[in-house]
LUMGUPA-71033 format. One record per residue (C-alpha): x, y, z; residue number from 0. Coordinates in Angstrom, 3 decimals, decimal comma. Example, Ala and Ser with C-alpha at 12.3 -4.5 7.8 and 13.67 -1.06 7.14 Angstrom:
MIMI         xx         yy         zz     n
MIMI     12,300     -4,500      7,800     0
MIMI     13,670     -1,060      7,140     1
***
This chain:
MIMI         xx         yy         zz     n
MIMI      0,000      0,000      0,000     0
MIMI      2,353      2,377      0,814     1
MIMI      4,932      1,657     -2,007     2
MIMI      1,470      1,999     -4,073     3
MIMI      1,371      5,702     -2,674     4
MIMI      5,258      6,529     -3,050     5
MIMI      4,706      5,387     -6,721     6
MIMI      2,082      7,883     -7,461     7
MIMI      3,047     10,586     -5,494     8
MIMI      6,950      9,928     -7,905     9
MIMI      4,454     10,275    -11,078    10
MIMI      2,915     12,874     -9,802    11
MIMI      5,701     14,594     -9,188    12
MIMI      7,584     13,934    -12,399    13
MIMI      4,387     14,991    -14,122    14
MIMI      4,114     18,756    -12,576    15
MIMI      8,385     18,888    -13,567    16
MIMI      7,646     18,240    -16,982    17
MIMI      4,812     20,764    -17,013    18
MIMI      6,893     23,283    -15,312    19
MIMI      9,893     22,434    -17,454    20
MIMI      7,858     22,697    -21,000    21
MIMI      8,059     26,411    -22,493    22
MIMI      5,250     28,400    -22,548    23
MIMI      3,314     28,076    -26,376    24
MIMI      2,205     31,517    -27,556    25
MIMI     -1,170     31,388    -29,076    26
MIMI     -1,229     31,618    -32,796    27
MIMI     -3,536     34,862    -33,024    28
MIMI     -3,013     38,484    -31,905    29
MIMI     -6,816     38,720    -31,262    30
MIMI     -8,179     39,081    -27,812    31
MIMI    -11,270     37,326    -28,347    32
MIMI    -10,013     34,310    -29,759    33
MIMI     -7,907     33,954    -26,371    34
MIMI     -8,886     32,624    -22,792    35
MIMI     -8,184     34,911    -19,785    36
MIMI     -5,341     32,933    -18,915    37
MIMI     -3,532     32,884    -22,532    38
MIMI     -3,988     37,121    -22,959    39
MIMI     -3,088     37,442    -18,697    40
MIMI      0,594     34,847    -20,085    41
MIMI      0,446     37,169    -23,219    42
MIMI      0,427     40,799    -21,214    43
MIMI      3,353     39,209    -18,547    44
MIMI      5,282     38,293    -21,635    45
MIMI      5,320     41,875    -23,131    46
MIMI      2,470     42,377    -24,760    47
MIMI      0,961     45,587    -23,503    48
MIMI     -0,121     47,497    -26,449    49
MIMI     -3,731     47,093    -27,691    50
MIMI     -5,140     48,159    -30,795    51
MIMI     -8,745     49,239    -30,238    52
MIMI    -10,281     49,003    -33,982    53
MIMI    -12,772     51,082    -34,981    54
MIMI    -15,421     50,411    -38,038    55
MIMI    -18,595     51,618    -39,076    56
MIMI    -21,884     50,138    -40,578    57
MIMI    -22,917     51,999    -43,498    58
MIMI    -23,793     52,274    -46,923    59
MIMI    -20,884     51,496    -49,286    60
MIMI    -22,627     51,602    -52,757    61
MIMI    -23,948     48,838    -55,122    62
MIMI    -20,126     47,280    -55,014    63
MIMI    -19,260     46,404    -51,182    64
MIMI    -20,575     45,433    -48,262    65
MIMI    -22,227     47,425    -45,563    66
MIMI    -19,251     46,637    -43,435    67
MIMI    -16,438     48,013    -45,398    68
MIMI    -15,025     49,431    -42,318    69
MIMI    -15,414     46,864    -39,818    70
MIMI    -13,697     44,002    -41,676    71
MIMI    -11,188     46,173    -43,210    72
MIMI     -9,938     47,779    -39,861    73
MIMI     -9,841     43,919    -38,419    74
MIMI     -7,582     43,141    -40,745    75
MIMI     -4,857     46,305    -40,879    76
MIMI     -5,292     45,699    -37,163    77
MIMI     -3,970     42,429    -37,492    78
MIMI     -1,015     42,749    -39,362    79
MIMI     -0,020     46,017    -37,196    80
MIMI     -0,260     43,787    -34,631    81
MIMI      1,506     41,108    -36,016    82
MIMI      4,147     43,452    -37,310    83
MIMI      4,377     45,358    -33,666    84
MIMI      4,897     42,345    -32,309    85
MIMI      4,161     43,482    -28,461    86
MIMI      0,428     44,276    -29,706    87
MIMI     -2,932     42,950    -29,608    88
MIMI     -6,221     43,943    -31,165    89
MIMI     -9,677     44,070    -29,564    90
MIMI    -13,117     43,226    -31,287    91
MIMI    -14,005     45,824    -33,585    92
MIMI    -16,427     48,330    -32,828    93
MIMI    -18,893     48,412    -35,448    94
MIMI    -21,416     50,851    -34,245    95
MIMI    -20,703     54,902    -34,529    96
MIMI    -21,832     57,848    -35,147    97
MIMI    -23,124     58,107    -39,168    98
MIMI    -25,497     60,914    -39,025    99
MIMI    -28,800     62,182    -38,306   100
MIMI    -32,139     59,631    -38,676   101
MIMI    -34,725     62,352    -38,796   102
MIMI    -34,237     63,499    -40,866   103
MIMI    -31,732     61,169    -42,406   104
MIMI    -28,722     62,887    -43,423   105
MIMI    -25,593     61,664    -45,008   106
MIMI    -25,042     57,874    -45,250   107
MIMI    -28,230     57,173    -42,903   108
MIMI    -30,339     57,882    -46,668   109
MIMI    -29,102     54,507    -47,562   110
MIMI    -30,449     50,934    -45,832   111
MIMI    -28,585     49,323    -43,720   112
MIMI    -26,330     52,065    -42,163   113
MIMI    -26,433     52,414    -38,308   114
MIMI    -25,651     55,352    -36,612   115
MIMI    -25,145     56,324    -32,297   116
MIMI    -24,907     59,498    -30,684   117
MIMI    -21,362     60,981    -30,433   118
MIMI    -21,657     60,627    -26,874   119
MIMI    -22,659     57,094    -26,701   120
MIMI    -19,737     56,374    -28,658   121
MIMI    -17,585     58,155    -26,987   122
MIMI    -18,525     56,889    -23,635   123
MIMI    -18,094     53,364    -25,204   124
MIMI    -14,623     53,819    -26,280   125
MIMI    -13,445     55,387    -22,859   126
MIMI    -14,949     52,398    -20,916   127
MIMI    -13,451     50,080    -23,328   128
MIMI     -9,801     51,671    -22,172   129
MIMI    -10,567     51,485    -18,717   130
MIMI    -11,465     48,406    -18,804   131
MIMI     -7,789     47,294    -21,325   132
MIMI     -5,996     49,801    -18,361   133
MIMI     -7,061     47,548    -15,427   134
MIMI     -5,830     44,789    -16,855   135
MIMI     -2,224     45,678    -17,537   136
MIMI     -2,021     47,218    -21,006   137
MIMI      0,233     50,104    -21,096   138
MIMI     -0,698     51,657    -24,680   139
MIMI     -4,251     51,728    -25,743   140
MIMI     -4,285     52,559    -29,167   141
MIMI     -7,677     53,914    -30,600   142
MIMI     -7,470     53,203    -34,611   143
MIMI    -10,223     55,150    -36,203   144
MIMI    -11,741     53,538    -40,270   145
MIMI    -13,793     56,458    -40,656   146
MIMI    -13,359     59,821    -41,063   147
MIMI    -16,416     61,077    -39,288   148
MIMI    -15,348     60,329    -36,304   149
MIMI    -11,656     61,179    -36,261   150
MIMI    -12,410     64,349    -33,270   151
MIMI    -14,196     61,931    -30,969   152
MIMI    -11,371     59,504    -30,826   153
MIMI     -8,760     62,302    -30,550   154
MIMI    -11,099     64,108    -27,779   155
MIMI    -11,253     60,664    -25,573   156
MIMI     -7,673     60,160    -25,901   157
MIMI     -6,469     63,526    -24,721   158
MIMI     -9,293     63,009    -21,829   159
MIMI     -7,409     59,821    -20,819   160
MIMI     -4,277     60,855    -21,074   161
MIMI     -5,044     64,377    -18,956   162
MIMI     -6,803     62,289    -16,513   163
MIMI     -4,022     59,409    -16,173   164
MIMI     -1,039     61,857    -16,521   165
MIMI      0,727     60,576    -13,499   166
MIMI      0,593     56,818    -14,658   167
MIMI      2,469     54,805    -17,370   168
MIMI     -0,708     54,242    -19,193   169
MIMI     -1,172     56,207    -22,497   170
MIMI     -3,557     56,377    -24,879   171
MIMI     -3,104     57,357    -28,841   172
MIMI     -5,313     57,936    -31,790   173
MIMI     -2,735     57,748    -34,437   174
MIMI     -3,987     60,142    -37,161   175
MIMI     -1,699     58,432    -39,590   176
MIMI     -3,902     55,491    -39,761   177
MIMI     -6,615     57,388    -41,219   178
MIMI     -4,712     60,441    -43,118   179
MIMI     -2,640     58,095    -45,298   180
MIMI     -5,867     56,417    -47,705   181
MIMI     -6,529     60,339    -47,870   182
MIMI     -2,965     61,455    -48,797   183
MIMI     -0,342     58,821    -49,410   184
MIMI     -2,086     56,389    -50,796   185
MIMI     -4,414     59,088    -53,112   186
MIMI     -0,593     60,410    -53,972   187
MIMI      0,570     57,168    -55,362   188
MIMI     -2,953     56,413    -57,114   189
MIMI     -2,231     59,713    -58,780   190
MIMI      1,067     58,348    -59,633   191
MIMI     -0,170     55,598    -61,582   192
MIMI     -2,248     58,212    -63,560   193
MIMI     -5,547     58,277    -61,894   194
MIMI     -7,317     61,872    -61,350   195
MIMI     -8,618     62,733    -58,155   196
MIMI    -12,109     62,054    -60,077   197
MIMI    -11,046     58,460    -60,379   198
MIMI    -10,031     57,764    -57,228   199
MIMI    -13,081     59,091    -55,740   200
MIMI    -13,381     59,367    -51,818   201
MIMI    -16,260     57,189    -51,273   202
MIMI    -16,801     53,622    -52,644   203
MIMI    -14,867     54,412    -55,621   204
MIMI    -11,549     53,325    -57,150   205
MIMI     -8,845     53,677    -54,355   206
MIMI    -11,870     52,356    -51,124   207
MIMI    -12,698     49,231    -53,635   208
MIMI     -9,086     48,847    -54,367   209
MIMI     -8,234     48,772    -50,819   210
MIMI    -11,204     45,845    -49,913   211
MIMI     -9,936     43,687    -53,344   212
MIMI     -6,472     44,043    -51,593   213
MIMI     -7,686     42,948    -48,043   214
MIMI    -10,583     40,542    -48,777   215
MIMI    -12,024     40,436    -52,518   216
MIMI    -15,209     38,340    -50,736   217
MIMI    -16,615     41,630    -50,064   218
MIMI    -16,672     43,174    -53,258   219
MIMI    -19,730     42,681    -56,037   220
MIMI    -17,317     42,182    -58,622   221
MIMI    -20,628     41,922    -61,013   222
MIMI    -21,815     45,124    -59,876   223
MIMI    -18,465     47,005    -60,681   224
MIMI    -19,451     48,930    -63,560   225
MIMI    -18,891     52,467    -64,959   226
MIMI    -22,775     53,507    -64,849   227
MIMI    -22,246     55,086    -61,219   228
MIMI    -23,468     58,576    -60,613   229
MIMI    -20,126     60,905    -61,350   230
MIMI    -19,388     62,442    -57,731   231
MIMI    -23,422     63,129    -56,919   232
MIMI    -23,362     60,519    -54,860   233
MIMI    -26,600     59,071    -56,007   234
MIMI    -25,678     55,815    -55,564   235
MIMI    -23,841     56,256    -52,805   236
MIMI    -20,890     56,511    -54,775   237
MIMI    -18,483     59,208    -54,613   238
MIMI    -15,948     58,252    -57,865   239
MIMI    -16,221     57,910    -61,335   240
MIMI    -15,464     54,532    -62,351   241
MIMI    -14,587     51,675    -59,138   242
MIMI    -14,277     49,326    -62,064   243
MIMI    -11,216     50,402    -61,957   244
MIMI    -10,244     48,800    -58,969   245
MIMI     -7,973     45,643    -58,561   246
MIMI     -6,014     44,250    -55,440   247
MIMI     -2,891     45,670    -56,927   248
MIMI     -3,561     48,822    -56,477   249
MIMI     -5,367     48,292    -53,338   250
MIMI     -2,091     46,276    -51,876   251
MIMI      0,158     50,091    -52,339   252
MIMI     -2,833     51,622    -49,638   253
MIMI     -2,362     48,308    -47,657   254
MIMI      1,958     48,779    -47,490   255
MIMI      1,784     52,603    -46,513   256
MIMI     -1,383     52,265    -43,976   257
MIMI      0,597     49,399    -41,952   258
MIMI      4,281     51,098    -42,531   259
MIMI      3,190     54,242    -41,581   260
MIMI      0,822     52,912    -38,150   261
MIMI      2,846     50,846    -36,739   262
MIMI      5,861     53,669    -36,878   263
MIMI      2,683     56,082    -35,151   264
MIMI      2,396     53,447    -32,453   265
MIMI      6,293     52,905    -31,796   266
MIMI      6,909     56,643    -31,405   267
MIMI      3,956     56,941    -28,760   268
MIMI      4,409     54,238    -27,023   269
MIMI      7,806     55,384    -26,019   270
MIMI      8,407     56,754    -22,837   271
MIMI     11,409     58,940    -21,209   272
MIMI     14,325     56,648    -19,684   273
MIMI     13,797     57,130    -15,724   274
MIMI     15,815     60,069    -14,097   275
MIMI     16,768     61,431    -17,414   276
MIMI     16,426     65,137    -17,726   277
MIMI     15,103     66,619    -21,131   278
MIMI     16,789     70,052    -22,482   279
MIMI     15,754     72,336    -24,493   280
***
């Protein structure tokens, strides 16, 4: 009986050595919701304390793509910031914002399907979301922002964050490079390929449907494209002259600069000051 006991108590034992002895396996995903609270608690110990809070929309994207352009689109620059961070992760998107008025409908709230909140509802949802990412041991909370119409709220909640947590480690960004670059870079080097600006378009034309082709081609009504859309009215809800244009190659040049230009945002604010090191001017 009591060798029985000695016998498991040795298995036992060798058991928990090889456990403790095994290294730790990273999960294969730099999404929070695909982890338990265990893996993303290993995955914050280990160094990953920046997280990437994408932001979407739901709205009307005309006859070509779907209504949630933004939201899978931001999911998926998210992810390869992430990825190419490296000390990042990237929580669920948030796929409801402010897109207008609803009576009486004004700007993409004509069209089915789009969803809009109050600016304060969505602000108040993005500063609990931080809290909540700050209690739990992330250090940079990064607020990345699909849409343009909402490009002050973000910026407004971050500086409120960052005013309110000034003595702490904890910061908060809105990197306007994110957004600025498919409205400046990447409409530079469409322009470079000899596109007008009337080509490109700056709604569900050329350069938006380029991007999605790029990203994931599954969202795009390839048998829609056509070169019947509404020139620049709008009509549609197409602001462009001709998305049959578009093609992933093009699309892949907004990809490149978006996630080069991001993820050097992110570095340069996630830095902080070496302790006891005076700054001159």
């Amino acid at each position: 009986m009591i060798m029985k006991i000695i016998s498991a108590l040795l298995v036992a034992m060798i058991f928990f050595l090889q456990s403790a002895a095994s290294p730790r396996t990273a999960p294969a995903t730099v999404f929070l919701e695909e982890l338990t609270w265990t893996e993303l608690q290993g995955e914050i110990a280990a160094g990953k304390t920046i997280i990437i809070i994408p932001i979407g929309g739901t709205e009307q994207n005309g006859p070509d793509m779907v209504l949630g352009k933004h939201n899978v689109r931001v999911k998926l620059l998210a992810e390869k910031i992430a990825t190419k961070l490296g000390n990042a992760l990237v929580a669920p998107v948030i796929a409801y914002v402010p897109e207008g008025n609803i009576n009486p409908p004004t700007a993409h709230m004509r069209f089915p399907g789009t969803i809009t909140i109050p600016d304060e509802t969505f602000e108040k949802t993005l500063e609990s979301a931080a809290r909540s990412f700050k209690l739990h041991g992330f250090k940079d909370i990064v607020f990345l922002g699909d849409h343009g119409g909402y490009q002050a709220d973000i910026r407004l909640v971050a500086n409120k964050l960052n005013q309110e947590w000034a003595a702490s480690n904890i910061r908060v960004s809105a990197p306007a490079e994110y957004y600025q670059t498919t409205q400046k870079q990447y409409v530079e080097a469409l322009k470079a390929k000899g596109f007008s600006m009337t080509e490109i378009g700056t709604h569900a034309g050329l350069a938006d449907t380029s991007l999605m082709l790029a990203l994931d081609p599954n969202q795009v009504r390839l048998s829609n494209l056509q070169t019947s859309h509404k020139k620049l009215t709008g009509a549609d809800g197409v602001y462009g002259d001709d998305p049959s244009k578009a093609n992933a190659a093009l699309g892949q040049l907004g990809v490149e600069l978006i996630v080069s230009n991001t993820v050097s945002a992110i570095q340069k604010a996630s830095q902080r000051p070496s302790p006891g090191r005076s700054v001159r001017s």
